[in-house]
C-alpha positions as CSV (number, residue, x, y, z in Angstrom):
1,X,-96.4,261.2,-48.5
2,X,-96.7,258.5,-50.9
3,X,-99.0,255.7,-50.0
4,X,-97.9,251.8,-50.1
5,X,-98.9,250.3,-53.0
6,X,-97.8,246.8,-52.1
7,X,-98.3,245.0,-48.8
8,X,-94.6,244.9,-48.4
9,X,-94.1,248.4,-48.3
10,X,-96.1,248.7,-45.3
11,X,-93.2,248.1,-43.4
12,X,-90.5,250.6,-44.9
13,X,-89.9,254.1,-43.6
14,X,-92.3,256.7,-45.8
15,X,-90.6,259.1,-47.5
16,X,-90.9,262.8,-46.8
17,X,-90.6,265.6,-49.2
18,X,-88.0,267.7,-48.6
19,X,-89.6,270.8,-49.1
20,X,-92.2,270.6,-46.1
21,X,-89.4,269.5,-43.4
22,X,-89.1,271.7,-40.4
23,X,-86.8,272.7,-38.4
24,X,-87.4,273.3,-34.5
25,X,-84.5,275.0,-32.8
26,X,-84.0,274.4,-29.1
27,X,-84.9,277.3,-26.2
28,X,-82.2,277.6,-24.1
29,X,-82.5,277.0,-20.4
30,X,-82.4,279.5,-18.1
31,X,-79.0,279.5,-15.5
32,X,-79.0,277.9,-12.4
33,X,-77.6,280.0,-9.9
34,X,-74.5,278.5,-8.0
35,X,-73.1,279.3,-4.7
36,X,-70.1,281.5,-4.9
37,X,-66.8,280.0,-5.3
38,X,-64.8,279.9,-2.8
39,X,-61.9,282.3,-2.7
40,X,-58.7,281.6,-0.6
41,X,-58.5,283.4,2.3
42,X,-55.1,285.6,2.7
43,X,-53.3,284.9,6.5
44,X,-54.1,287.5,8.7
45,X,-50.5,289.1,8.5
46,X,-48.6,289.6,5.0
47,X,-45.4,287.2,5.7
48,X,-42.3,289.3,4.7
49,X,-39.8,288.4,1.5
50,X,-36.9,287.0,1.9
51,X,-33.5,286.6,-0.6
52,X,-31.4,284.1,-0.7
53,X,-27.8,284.0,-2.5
54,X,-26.9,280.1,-3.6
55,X,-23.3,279.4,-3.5
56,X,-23.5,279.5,-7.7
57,X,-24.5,283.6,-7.3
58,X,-28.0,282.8,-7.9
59,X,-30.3,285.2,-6.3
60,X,-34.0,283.1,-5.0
61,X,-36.3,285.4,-3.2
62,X,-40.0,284.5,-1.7
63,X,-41.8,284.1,1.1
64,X,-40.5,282.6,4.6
65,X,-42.5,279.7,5.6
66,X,-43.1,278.5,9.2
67,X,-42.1,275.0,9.6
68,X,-44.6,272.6,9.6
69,X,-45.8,271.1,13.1
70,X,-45.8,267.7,13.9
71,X,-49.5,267.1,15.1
72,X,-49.5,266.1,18.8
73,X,-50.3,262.2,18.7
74,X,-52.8,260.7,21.3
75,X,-51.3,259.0,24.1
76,X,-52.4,255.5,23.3
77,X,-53.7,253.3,26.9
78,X,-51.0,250.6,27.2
79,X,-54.3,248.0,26.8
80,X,-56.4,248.8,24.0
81,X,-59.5,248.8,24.7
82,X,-61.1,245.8,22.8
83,X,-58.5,243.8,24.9
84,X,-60.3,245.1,28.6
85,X,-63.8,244.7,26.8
86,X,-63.0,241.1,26.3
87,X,-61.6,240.5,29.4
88,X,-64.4,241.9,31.1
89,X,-66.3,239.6,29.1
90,X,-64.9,236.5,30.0
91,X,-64.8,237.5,33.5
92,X,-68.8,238.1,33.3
93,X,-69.2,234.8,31.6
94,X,-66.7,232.7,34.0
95,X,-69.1,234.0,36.9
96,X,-72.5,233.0,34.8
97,X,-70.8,229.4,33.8
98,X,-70.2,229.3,38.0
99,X,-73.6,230.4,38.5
100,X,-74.9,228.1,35.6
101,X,-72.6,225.0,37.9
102,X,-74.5,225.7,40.8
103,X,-78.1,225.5,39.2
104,X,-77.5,222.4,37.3
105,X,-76.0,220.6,40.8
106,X,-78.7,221.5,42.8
107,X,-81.3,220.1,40.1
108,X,-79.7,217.0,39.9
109,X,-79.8,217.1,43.8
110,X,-83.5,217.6,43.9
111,X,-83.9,215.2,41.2
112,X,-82.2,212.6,42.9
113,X,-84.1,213.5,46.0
114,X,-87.5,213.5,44.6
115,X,-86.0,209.6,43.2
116,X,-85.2,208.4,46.3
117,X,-88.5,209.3,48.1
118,X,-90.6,207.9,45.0
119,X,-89.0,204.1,45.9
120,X,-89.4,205.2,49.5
121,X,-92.9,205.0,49.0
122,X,-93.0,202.3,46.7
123,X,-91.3,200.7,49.3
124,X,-93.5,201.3,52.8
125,X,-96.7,200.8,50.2
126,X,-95.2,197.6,49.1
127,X,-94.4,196.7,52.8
128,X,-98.4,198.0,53.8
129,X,-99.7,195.5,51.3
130,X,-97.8,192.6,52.2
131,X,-98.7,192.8,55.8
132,X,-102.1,193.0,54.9
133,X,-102.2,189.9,53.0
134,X,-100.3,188.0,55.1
135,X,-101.7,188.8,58.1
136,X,-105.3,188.2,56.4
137,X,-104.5,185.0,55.9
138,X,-102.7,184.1,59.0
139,X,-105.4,185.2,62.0
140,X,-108.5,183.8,60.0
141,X,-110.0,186.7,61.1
142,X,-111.7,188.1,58.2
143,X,-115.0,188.3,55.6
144,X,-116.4,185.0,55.5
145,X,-118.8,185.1,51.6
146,X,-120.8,181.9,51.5
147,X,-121.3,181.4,47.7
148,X,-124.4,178.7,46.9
149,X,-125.1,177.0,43.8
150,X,-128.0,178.7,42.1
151,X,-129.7,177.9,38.8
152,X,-130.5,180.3,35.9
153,X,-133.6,179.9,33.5
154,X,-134.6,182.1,31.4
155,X,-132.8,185.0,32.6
156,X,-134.1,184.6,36.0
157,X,-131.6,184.0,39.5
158,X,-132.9,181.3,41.3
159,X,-131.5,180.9,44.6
């Protein structure tokens, strides 16, 4: 190898001598085993040869093949079924939104029951009160408090 002699060449590839270079040669991988192909399967009976003459006078011969069947298509339901799903759907929620009617008019009624017995009260309360103090006043019949000057001095009550 040759060594750098200036700081520069520090940063360049070393060169090799050609002499020392070796040479690795790969090890080959062992196979992997894969399945089996698969190999067509002949039909169960050897279909027979057949000739044919074309009007020309040419002679075609090969195999006879069965005519290919036409699948047997689903009956279809004349409604599909997304269609019944939906409609069952709207019937469910038609008889919730009912349901939901009925629950909201009978909290309303409660509400404007439970209204109309607050102001009741408010109301016999109110009543209660006036006749109290108006019938106090009226009879003369009540708590008689006879209040006398007094004098304070010096945080004493003198009566």
């Amino acid at each position: 190898m040759n060594e750098p002699t200036t700081p520069y060449d520090r940063h360049r590839p070393a060169v090799r001598d050609t002499a020392a270079v070796e040479v690795h040669h790969p090890t080959p991988l062992a196979p992997i085993p894969h399945a089996a192909p698969l190999v067509p399967m002949q039909p169960g009976t050897i279909p027979t040869v057949t000739s044919i003459v074309l009007p020309d006078g040419r002679v075609v011969t090969g195999y006879t093949l069965e005519p290919a069947k036409p699948e047997q298509v689903a009956t279809k339901p004349a409604v599909s079924r997304a269609a019944v799903n939906i409609a069952l759907g709207g019937m469910g929620f038609a008889a919730v939104c009912g349901g939901l009617v009925l629950l909201t008019t009978f909290i309303a009624a409660l509400a404007a029951l439970i209204h109309q017995l607050i102001i009741l009260a408010a109301v016999i309360f109110g009543g209660w009160v006036a006749v109290q103090v108006f019938s106090a006043s009226g009879r003369g019949g009540g708590t008689t408090v006879n209040i006398r000057k007094a004098v304070i001095k010096r945080n004493k009550f003198y009566g």
